[in-house]
C-alpha positions as CSV (number, residue, x, y, z in Angstrom):
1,X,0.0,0.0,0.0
2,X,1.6,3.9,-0.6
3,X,1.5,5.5,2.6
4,X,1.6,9.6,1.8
5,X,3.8,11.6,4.0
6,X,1.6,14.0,6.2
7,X,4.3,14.7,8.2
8,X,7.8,16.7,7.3
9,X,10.6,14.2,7.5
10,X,11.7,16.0,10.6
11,X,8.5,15.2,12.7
12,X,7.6,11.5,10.9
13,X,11.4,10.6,12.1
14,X,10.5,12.1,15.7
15,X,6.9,10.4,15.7
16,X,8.6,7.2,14.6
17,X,11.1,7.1,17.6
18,X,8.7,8.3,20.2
19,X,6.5,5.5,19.3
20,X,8.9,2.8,19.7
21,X,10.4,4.3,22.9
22,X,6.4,4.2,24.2
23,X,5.7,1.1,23.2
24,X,9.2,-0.7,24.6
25,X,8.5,1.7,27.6
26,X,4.9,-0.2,27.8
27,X,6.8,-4.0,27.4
28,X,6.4,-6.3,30.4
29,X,8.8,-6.9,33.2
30,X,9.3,-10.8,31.9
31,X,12.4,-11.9,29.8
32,X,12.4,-9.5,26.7
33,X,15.7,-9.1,24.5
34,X,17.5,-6.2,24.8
35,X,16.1,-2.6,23.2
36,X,17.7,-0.4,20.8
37,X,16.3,1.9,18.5
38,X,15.1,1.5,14.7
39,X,17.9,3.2,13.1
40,X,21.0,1.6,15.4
41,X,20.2,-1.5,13.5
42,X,19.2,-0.8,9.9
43,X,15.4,0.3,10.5
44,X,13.7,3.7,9.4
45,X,11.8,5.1,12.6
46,X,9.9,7.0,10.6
47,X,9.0,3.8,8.1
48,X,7.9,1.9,11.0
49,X,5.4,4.3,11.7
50,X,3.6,3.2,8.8
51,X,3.1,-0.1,10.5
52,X,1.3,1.5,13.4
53,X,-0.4,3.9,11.0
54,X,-1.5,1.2,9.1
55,X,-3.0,-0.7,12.0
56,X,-5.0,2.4,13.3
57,X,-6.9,2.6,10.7
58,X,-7.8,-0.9,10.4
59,X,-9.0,-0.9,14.3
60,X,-11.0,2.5,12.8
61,X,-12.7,1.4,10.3
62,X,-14.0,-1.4,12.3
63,X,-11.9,-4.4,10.4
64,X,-10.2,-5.7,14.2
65,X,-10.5,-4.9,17.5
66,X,-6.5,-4.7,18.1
67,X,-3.4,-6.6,18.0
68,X,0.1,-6.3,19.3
69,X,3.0,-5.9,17.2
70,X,7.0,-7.2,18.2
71,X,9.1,-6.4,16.0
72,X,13.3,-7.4,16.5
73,X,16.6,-7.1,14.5
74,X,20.1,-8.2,15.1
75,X,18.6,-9.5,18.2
76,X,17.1,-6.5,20.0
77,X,13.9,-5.3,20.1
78,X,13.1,-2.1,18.2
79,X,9.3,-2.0,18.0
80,X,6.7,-3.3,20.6
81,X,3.4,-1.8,21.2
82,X,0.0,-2.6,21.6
83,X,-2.9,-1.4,19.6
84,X,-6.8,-1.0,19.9
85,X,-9.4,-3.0,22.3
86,X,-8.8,-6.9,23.5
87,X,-12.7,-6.6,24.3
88,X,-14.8,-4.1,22.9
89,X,-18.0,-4.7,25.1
90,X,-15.9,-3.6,28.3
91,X,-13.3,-1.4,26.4
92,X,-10.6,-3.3,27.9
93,X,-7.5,-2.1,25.9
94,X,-4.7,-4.1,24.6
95,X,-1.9,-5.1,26.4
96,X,1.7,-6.2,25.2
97,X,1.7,-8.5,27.9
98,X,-2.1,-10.2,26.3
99,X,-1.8,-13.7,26.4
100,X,-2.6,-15.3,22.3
101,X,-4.5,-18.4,21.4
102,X,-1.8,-19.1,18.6
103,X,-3.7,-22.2,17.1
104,X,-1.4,-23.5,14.3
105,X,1.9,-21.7,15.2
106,X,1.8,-24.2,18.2
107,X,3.2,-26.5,15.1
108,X,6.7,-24.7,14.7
109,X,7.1,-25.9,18.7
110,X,5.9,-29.6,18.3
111,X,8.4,-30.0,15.4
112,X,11.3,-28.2,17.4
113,X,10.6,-30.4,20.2
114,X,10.2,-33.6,17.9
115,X,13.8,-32.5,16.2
116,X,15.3,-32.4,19.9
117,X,14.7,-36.2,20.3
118,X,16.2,-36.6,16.8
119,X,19.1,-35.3,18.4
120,X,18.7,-37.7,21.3
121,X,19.4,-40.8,18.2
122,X,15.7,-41.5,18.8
123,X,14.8,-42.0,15.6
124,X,15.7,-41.2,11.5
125,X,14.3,-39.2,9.4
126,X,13.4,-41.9,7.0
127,X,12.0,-44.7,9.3
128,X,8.6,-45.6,8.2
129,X,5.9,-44.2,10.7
130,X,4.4,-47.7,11.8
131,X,7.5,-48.3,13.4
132,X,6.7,-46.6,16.4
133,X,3.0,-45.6,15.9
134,X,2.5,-49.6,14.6
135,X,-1.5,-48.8,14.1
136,X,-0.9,-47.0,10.6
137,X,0.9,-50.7,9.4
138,X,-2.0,-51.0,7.9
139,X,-3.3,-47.4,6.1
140,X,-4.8,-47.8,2.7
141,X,-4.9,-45.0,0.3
142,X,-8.0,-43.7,-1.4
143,X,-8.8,-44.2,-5.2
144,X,-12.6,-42.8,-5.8
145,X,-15.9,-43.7,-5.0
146,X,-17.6,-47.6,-6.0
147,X,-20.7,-47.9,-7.5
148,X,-22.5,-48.1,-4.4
149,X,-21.1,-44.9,-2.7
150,X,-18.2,-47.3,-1.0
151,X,-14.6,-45.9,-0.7
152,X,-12.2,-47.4,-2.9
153,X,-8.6,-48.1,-1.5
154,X,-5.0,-49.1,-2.4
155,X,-1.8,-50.3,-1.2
156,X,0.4,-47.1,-0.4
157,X,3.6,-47.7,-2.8
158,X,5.8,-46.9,0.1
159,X,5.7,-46.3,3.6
160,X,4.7,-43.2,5.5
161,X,7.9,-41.7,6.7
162,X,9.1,-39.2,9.5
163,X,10.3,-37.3,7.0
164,X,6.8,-37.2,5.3
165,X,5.0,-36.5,9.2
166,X,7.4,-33.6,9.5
167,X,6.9,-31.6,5.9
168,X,3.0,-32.6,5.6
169,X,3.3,-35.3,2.7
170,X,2.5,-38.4,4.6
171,X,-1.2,-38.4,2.9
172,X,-2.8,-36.8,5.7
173,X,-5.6,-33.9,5.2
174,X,-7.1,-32.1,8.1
175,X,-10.8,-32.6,7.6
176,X,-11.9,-29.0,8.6
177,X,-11.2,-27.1,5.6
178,X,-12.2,-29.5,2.7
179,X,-15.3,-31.3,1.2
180,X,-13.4,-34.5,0.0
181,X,-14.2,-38.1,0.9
182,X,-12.0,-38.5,3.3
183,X,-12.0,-35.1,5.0
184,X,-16.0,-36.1,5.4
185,X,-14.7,-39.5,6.7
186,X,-12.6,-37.7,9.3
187,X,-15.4,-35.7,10.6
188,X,-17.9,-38.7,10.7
189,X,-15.4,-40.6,12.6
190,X,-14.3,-38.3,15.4
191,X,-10.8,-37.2,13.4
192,X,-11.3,-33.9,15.2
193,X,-9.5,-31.7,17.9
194,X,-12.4,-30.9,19.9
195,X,-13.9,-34.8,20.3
196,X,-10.7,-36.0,21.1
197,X,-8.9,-36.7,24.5
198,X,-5.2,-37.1,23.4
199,X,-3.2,-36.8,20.9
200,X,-2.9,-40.5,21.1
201,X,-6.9,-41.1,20.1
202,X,-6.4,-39.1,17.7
203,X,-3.7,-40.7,16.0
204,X,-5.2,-43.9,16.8
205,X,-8.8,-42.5,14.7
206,X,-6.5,-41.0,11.9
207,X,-4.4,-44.5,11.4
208,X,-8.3,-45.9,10.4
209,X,-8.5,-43.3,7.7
210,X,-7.7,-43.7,4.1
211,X,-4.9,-41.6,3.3
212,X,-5.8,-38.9,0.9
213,X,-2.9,-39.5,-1.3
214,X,0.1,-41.3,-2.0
215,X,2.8,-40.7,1.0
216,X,5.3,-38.2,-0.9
217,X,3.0,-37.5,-3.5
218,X,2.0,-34.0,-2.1
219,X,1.8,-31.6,0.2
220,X,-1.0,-31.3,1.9
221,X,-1.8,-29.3,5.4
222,X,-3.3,-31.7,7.6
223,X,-3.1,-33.5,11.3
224,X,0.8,-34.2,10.7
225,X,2.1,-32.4,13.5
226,X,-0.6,-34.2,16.0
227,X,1.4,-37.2,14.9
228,X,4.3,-35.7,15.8
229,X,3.4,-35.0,18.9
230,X,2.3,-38.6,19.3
231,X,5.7,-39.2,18.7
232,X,6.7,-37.2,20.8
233,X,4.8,-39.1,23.7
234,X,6.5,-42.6,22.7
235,X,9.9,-41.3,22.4
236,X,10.5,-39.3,25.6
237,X,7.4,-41.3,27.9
238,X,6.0,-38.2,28.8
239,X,2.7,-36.2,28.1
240,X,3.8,-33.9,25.6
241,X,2.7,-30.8,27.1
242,X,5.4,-31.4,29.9
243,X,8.0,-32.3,27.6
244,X,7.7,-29.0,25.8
245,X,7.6,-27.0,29.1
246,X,10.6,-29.2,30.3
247,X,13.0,-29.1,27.3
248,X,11.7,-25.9,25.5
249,X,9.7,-23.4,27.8
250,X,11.9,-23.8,31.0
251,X,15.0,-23.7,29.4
252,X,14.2,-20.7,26.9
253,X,12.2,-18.8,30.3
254,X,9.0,-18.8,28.6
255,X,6.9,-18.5,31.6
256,X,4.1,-17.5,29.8
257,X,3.4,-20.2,27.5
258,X,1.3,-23.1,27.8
259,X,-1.6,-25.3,26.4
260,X,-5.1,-23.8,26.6
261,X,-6.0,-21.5,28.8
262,X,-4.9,-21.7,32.1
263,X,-7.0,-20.2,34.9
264,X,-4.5,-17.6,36.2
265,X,-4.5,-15.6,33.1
266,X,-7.8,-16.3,31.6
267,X,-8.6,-12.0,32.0
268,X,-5.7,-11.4,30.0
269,X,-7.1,-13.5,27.0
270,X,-8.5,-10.9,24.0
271,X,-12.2,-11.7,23.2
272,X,-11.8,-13.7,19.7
273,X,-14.1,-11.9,17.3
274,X,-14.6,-12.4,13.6
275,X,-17.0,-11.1,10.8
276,X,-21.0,-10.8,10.7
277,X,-22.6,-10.8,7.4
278,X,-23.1,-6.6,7.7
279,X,-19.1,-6.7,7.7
280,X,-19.1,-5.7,11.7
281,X,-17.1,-7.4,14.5
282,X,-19.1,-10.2,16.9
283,X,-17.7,-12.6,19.1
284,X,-16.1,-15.4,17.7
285,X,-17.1,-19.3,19.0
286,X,-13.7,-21.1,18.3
287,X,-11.9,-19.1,21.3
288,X,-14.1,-20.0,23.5
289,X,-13.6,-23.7,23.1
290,X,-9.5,-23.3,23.3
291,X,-10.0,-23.7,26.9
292,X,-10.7,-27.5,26.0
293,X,-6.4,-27.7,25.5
294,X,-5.6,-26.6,28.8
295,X,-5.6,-30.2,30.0
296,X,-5.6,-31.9,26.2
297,X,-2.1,-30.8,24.8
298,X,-2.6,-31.3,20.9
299,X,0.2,-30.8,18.2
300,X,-1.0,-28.9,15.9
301,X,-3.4,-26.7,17.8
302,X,-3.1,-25.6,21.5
303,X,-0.4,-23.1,22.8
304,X,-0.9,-20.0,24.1
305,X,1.6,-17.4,25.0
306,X,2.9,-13.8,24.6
307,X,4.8,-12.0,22.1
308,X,7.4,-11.5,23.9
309,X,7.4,-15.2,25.1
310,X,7.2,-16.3,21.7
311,X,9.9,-14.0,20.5
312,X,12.1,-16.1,22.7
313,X,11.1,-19.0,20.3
314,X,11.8,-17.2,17.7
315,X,14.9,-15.9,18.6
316,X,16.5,-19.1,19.4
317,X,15.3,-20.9,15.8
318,X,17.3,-17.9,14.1
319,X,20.3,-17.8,16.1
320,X,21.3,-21.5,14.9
321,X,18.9,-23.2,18.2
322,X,20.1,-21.3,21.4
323,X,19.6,-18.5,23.1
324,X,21.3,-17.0,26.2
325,X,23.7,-19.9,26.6
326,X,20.9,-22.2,26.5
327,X,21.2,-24.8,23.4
328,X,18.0,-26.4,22.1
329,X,19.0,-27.6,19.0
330,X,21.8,-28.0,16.9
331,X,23.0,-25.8,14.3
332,X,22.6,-28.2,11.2
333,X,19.6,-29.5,12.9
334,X,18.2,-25.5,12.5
335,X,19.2,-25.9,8.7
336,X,17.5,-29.3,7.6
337,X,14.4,-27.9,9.6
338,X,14.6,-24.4,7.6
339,X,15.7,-25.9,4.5
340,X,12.4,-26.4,1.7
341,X,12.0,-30.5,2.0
342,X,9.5,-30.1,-1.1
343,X,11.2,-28.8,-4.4
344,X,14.0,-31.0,-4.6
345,X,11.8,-33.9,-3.8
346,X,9.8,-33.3,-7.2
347,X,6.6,-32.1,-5.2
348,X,4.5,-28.7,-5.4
349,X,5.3,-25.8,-3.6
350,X,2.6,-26.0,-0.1
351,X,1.6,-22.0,-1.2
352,X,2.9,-19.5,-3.5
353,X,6.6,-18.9,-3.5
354,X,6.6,-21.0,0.0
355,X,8.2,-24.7,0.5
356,X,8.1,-26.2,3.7
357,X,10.7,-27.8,6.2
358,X,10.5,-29.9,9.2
359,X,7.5,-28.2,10.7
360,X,7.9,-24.5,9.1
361,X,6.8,-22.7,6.0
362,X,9.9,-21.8,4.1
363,X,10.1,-19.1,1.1
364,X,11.9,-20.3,-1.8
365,X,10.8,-17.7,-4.4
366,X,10.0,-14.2,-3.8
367,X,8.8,-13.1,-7.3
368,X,5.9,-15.9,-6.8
369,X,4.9,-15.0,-3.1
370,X,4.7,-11.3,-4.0
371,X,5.7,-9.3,-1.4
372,X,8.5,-8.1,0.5
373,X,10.8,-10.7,1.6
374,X,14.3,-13.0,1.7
375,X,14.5,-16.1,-0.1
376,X,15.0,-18.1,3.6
377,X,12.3,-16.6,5.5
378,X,10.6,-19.0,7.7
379,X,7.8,-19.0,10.5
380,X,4.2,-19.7,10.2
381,X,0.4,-18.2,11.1
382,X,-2.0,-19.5,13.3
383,X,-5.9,-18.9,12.1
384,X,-6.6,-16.3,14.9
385,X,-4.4,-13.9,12.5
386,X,-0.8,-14.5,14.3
387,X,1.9,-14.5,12.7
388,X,5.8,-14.9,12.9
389,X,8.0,-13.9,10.0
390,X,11.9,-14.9,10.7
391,X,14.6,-13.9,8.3
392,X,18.4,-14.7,9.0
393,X,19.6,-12.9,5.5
394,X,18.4,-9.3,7.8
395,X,18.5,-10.9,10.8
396,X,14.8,-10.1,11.3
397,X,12.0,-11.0,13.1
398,X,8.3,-9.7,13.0
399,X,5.4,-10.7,15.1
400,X,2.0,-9.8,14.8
401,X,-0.5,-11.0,17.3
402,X,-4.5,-10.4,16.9
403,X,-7.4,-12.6,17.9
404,X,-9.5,-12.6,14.5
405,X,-11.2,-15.5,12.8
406,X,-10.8,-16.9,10.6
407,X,-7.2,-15.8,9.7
408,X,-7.2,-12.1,8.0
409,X,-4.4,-13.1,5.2
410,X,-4.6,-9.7,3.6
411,X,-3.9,-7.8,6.6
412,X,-1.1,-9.8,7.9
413,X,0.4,-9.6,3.9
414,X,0.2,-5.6,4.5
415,X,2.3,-6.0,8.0
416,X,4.7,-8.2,6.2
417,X,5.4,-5.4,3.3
418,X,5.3,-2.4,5.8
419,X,7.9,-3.7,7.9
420,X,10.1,-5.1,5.5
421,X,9.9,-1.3,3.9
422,X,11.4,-0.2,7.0
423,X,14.8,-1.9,5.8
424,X,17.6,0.7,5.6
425,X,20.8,-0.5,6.3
């Protein structure tokens, strides 16, 4: 979007750097990075203000209630503020310190902590599935419909592997989004987040479903990273809520992460809101059932934390897996999962310009995603509009955290550009 200048470049530069010395004034007391200012690491004050321009006239003209924006380089924080209402009905403003339902960027953790017991020899990359999980021995793939309506099924030409749980190829689809045969058969046969007590049942439903495709014929977004937390569970013999609060949250001093919504914090939740028919904001029902992971850790679905927790995750993933002296992974283990596991395995990009790698989007092509960005980027969104852009060619990471449903694309596309416009140096 062009952004005219209202200001002189004189006040925009002075309205740039008193907004992000307010809004890291306004950060919480927990376990931030260090702050500098835009321009000490390569970022236009003044361009950033375009980000919060931007925003404020979105929350204006009705199209979200608020968000929170965290934005880092060269590890320090530059930008962090808080914008609009997290309830409109009691005019609650935001807060930077607003606990997220993240929905699907809980998957970026499962596969970090999956990868940390890949470390631990645990397992291989290409080891069929059914060598730990032994009840998808016996999957069948599906061909079309019979005569009388019955699903018609195939041998899979090779196993599931690892590999294929990890980069969402294993056949997999996620039965919430599609109207195909077998998404219809995952939601007639309890396949689904909300009817399911563990993410043990609901591997254990999923290994009775024909596989939408070949394994390593596709990509295909899907319960994948449920199975890797299943994996997860039979690796380390824990729950694998507390093995990612043990080996990831502890260590990394996320103290405000954790499945669901815990009890303690519920009031600093944001109401979830998304669109009525006369384009105005109501209450949305999907947040209001995230409560149901506060004692039924999933993979894919589940976490809730804070920016600045989460940019703690993030931080670590770019620096090569540690942060602060603390090691999570290893560095090649970093690479292989930010590496594109799709291209060079003959199958389709997952979205435009974007591959994917163990548990991450990757961009491979910037000319086909069309916008703003380093060939390397990585992160992911979660349907609530969050979002986490990394870049390790400019050291850069962006975090945008809302509570609309389902996920505004276009808005988060604008955040992406405006920040990356901000790039001076």
């Amino acid at each position: 979007m062009n952004t005219s200048r209202c200001l002189s470049n004189i006040a925009a530069l002075t309205l740039g750097l008193l907004l992000s010395c307010s809004s890291l004034a306004a950060a919480p007391s927990g376990p931030l990075l260090p702050t500098a200012t835009p321009e000490s690491v390569g970022l236009s004050g003044e361009r950033l203000a375009r980000v919060d321009h931007y925003l404020e006239q979105q929350i204006a003209a009705g199209r979200t209630a608020g968000g929170v924006v965290l934005i880092a380089r060269r590890g320090k924080v530059v930008h962090f503020k808080a914008f609009g209402s997290a309830d409109l009905a009691s005019h609650r403003p935001m807060r930077t310190d607003d606990w997220f339902r993240l929905f699907s960027m809980t998957k970026p953790v499962t596969a970090t902590a999956l990868l940390t017991l890949y470390e631990q020899g645990k397992f291989q990359l290409t080891d069929p599935l059914s060598k730990y999980l032994p009840a998808f021995k016996s999957v069948k793939v599906y061909t079309g419909k019979g005569t009388n309506g019955e699903l018609l099924l195939e041998e899979p030409k090779r196993a599931i592997t690892i590999q294929d749980v990890f980069r969402h190829t294993a056949g997999f689809s996620y039965g919430y989004f599609g109207e195909s045969d077998v998404d219809k058969a995952y939601r007639e046969n309890g396949v689904d987040y909300f009817k399911s007590d563990s993410v043990q049942q609901l591997t254990e439903r999923l290994a009775k479903m024909p596989l939408a495709y070949q394994p390593g014929a596709r990509f295909q977004y899907s319960f994948s990273h449920d199975v890797q937390a299943a994996l997860i569970e039979v690796f380390s013999g824990m729950p694998v809520a507390e093995y990612c609060r043990k080996v990831i949250f502890e260590p990394l001093g996320m103290k405000d992460t954790a499945y669901g919504v815990p009890e303690r914090v519920a009031a600093r939740f944001p109401t979830g809101y998304s669109p009525t028919p006369e384009g105005k904001l109501a209450p949305a029902a999907n947040p209001e059932r995230y409560a149901h992971f506060t004692d039924h850790a999933m993979g894919g679905v589940g976490l809730s934390s804070t920016p600045a927790d989460y940019l703690r995750f993030a931080q670590m993933l770019l620096n090569g897996g540690e942060l602060g002296g603390v090691r999570i992974l290893g560095r090649k283990t970093v690479q292989m999962m930010t590496t594109d596991q799709l291209i060079d395995a003959g199958i389709t990009e997952g979205y435009p310009g974007y591959g994917f790698g163990l548990g991450v989007g990757v961009l491979t092509n910037s000319v086909r995603n069309g916008n703003l960005s380093s060939a390397g980027q990585f992160g992911w969104s979660g349907i609530a509009t969050t979002t986490v852009v990394i870049d390790p060619k400019e050291q850069l990471i962006a975090l945008y955290f809302e509570q609309y449903l389902p996920e505004d694309r276009d808005l988060l596309d604008y955040f992406t550009t405006l920040v990356y416009q901000a790039l001076v140096d």
